[in-house]
N, C-alpha and C positions, 0 to 999 in steps of 0.2 A: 750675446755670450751668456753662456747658462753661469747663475752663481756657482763657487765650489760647495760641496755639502759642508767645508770646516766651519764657513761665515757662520758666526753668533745669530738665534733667530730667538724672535722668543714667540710663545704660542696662545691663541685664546682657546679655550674648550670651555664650551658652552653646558652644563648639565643643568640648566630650563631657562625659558622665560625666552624663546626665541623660537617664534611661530605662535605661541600660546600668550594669554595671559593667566600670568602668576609664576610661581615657580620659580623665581630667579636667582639664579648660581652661575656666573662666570668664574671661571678659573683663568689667571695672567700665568706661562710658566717659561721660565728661564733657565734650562739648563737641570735641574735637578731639584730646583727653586720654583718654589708659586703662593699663590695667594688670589683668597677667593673675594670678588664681589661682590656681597650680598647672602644671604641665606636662608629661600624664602619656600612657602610652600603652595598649591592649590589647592583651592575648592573645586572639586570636579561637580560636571554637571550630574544630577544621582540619574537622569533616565541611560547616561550613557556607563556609569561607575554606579551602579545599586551599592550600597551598603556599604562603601569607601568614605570616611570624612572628608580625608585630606590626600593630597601626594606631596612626597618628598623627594628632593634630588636625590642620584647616586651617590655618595660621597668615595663610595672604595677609591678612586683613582687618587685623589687627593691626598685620604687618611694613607693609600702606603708610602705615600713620599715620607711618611714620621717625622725627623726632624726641618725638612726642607719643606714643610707646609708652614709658613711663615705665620701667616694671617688672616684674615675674618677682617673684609670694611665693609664699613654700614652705609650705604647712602641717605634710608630712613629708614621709620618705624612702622610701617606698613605688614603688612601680616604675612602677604608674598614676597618680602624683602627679608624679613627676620625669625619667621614663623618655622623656621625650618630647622632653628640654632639649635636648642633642646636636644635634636635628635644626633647632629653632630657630636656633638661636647659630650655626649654620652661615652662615645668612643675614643673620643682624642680632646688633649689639653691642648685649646692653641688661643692665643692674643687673638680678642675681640674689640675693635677698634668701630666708634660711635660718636656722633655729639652727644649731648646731656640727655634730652629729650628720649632720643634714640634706646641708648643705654639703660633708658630709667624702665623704657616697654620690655627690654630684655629681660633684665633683670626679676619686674614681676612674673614673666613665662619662667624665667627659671626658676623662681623660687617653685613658682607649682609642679616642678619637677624636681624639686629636691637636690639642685644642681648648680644653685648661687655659689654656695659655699667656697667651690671649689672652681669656677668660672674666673679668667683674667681678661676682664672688663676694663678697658682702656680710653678714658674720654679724647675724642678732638676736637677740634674746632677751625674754623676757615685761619686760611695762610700759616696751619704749621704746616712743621717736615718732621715723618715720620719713616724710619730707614726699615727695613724686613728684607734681611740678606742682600737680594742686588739689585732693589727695587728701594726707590725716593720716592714716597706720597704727599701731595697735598691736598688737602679738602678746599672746595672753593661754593661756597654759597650760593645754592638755588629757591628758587619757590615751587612750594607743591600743595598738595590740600591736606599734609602734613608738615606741621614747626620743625624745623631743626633740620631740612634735606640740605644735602652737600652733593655735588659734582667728585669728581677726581682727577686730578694729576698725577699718572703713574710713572714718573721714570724709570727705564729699561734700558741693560745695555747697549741696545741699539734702538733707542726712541723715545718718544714719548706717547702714553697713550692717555688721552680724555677719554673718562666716563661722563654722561652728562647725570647720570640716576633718572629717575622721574621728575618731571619738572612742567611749569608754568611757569610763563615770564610777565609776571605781576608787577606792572613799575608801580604800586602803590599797596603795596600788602599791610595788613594789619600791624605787623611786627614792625615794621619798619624798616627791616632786615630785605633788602632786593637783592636780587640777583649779580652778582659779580661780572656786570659784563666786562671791566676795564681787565680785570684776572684774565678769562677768554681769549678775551683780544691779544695780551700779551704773548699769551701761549700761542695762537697764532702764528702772530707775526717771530716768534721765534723757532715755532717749528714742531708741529704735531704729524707724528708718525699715522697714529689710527686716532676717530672718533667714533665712538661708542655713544649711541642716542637714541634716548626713547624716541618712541615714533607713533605712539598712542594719539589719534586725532588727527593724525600729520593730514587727512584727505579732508575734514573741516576746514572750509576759506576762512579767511579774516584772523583775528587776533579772539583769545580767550581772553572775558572779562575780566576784570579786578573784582577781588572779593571784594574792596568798599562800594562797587555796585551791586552789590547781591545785599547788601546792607541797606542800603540805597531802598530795595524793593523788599525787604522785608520790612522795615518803619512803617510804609505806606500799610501794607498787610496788619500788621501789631496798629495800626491806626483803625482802623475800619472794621478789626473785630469784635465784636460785642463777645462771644463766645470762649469758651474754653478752648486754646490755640494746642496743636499737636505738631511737631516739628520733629518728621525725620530723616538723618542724615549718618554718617559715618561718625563712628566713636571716635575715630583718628582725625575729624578734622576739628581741629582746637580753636582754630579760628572763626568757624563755623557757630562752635560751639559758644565762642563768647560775644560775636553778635545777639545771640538769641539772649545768652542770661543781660548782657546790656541793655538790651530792651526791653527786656522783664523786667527787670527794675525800674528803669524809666515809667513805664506804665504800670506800675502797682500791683504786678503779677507776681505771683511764687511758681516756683521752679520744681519739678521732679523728673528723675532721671529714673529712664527705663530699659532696662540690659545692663548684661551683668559687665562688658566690655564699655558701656557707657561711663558707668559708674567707677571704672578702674582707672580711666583714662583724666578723667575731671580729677579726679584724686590725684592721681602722679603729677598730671600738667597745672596744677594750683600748687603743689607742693614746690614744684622746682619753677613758680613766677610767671610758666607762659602762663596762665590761667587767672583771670583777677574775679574772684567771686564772693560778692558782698556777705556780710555774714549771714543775715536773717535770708537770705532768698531762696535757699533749697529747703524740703522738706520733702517727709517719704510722700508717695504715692497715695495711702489709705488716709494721710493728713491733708494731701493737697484738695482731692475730691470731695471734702466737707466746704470747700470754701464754696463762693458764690463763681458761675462757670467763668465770671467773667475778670476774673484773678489767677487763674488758673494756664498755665504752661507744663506742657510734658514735652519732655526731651527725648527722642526713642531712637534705637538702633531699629535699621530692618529696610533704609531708604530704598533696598535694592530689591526689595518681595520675597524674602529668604523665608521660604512655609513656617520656619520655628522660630521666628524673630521674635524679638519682642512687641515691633508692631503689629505683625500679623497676630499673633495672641491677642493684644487690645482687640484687634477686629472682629477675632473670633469667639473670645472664653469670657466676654460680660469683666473684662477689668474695672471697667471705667460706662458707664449710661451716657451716652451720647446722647444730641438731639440735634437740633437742625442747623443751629446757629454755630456747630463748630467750623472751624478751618485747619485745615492737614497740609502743613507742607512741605514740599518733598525737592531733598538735594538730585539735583538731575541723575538718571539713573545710565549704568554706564550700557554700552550696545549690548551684549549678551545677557542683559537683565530683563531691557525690555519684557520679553513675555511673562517675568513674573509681577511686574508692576502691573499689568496690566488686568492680571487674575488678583492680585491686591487690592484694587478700587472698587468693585465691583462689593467685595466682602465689607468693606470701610462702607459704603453706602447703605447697606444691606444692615448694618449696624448704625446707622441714620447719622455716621461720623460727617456726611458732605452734604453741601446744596450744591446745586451746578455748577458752581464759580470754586467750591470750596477746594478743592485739589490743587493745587498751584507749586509749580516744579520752577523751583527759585535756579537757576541756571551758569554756573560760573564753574566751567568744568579742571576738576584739579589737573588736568594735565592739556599742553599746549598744545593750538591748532596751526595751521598750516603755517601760517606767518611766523611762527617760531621756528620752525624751520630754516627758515633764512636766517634768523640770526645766528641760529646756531652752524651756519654754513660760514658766517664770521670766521671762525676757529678754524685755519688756511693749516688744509692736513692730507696727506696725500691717500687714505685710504677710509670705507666708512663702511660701520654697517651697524644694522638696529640695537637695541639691547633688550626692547621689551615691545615684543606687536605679534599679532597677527601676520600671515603670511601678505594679506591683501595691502594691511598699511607698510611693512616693510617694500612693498613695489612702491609703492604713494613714495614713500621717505628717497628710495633709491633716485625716482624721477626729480623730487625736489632739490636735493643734495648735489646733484648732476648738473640741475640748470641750473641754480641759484650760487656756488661757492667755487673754488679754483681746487677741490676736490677733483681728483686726475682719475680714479677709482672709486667705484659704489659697489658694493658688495651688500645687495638685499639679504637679510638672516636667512632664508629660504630659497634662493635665486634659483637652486635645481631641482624643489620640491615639487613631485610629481613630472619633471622634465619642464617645467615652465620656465619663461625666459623672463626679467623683467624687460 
């Protein structure tokens, strides 16, 4: 029997991050009411977008609800997750909802848009409740290759929906802070409508590392280097980041930070705690390269071969006199980067930054593989589908979700793109 059209529904609209990576904007809407997921932007690739920085969602549908656009939640600080705020808030005032972390990254985008001022910046944190007209949230604690990610609990008048946000299930992260599986479970076993799940990796077998194994293998590395150590990775990942200054200290190394996103990030996450960094141990860049190579730590954005990074500059514009004895190493780079790591190495050797061995791609990828999947198939919910994949890992996700959870429906983000079936 067909429903009547009066039954209460409520609806998801997607404006990015579903088929792509980056770009991520869901809209929850109820009736006249909604509220957005996230508000992020891409980097498009330049041979297919020449002379585009960035893309941003649509917002029109959202901003003419006017007063029934509730809210803005942050699951992270991620640049596809938040990058995108700036341009909203330009046109509409609406409750921006964040942990600490999260909030702090906004905040400096917005100041360089002259737009703090007047921004309603609203912190949360795991197990509150937060109401936005007919909608009950809660944040519930996950791990990512950024501090401070949360999940969501939306309730709806007819349901409930998990967001998982981007995520790793780290049973041993830095922070100490894990994943809320007992939270999951409960919502589970009491009844999730939809689940919402990244699915970045989902076709990766096995379990993603713990970042204290990627600590594990940088020690041995920071052991056995005689040379000036070059270490790059993503600005956002803090935990990343204080491995390396930890061992820097440990072994009598000084520290310089290279990129301007580096340098902003170390700043905000020292100020607000996630960040412990001794006092003497940073210094600029033209201070560091006087010392002897073998004291010597640079910190750089660029882990992903981005042409105007600040590592690719080292590699290219004589920053820094390399010689044979350095070591460069590199947070795993994500799949669509590949080709430009690969035109990276080459210019790093060519500036005499590696010996054979020297390149080493320290491996613990911020977001979960196959096996997490299954956990997250834990959370007994009758309908699913991606939040943030490719077309190819959305089938991956559908297949796993299918066999692995009492999931009745899998709905791949793309199921009839191009006519394909998963």
């Amino acid at each position: 029997m067909e429903p009547s059209t009066s039954e209460p529904a409520v609806r998801l609209i997607p404006l990015g991050g579903l088929g792509e990576i980056g770009l991520n904007m869901m809209l929850v809407e109820f009736g006249d009411d909604v509220v957005a997921v996230d508000c992020g932007l891409m980097f498009p690739d330049p041979d297919e977008m020449p002379g585009i920085d960035y893309v941003i969602p649509d917002f029109s549908y959202a901003v003419a609800k006017r007063d029934g656009f509730r809210a803005v939640l942050l699951t992270h600080g991620h640049e596809d997750h938040i990058g995108a705020l700036p341009y909203l808030l330009r046109t509409t005032r609406i409750p921006v909802y964040g942990t600490p972390l999260t909030l702090a990254l906004v905040a400096e985008k917005l100041r360089e848009h002259n737009l703090l001022e007047t921004a309603d910046l609203r912190p949360m944190k795991p197990h509150d409740r937060i109401e936005a007209g007919p909608f009950r949230i809660e944040p519930i604690r996950v791990t990512h290759s950024i501090a401070d990610g949360i999940g969501l609990a939306i309730d709806t008048p007819v349901g409930t929906i998990v967001h998982t946000g981007d995520f790793k299930l780290d049973p041993s992260p830095l922070d100490g802070e894990t994943p809320d599986y007992k939270r999951f479970t409960e919502l589970g076993e009491h009844g999730v409508l939809l689940l919402c799940s990244d699915s970045t990796n989902v076709g990766r077998p096995g379990h993603t590392r713990s970042e204290l194994d990627v600590g594990v293998a940088l020690r041995e590395r920071f052991q056995r280097a005689s040379g000036r150590i070059v270490v790059a990775t993503f600005a956002s990942h803090i935990h990343r980041i204080q491995q390396v200054l930890t061992l820097a200290a440990e072994h009598g190394r000084r520290v310089a930070l290279l990129g301007m996103s580096m340098e902003k990030n170390v700043r905000v996450a020292s100020e607000l705690g996630y960040l412990r960094v001794p006092g003497d141990l940073m210094m600029p860049l033209d201070d560091l390269v006087a010392l002897p190579p073998g004291r010597q730590v640079i910190l750089s954005t660029g882990s992903q071969g981005e042409p105007n990074s600040a590592l690719s500059l080292l590699a290219t514009q004589g920053l820094v006199g390399f010689d044979p004895h350095e070591r460069c190493f590199f947070h795993r780079e994500l799949p669509f980067d590949r080709a430009k790591i690969e035109d990276l190495h080459p210019r790093l050797k060519e500036a005499r930054a590696l010996i054979a061995d020297g390149a080493v791609t320290i491996e613990a990828p911020g977001k979960r593989t196959g096996r997490a999947s299954v956990r997250t198939a834990d959370v007994a919910h009758r309908v699913s589908v991606d939040a943030d994949a490719f077309h190819c890992t959305c089938l991956w996700h559908a297949r796993t979700g299918g066999e692995s959870g009492p999931c009745k429906h899998v709905l791949a983000a793309m199921l009839a793109m191009d006519g394909q079936q998963a």
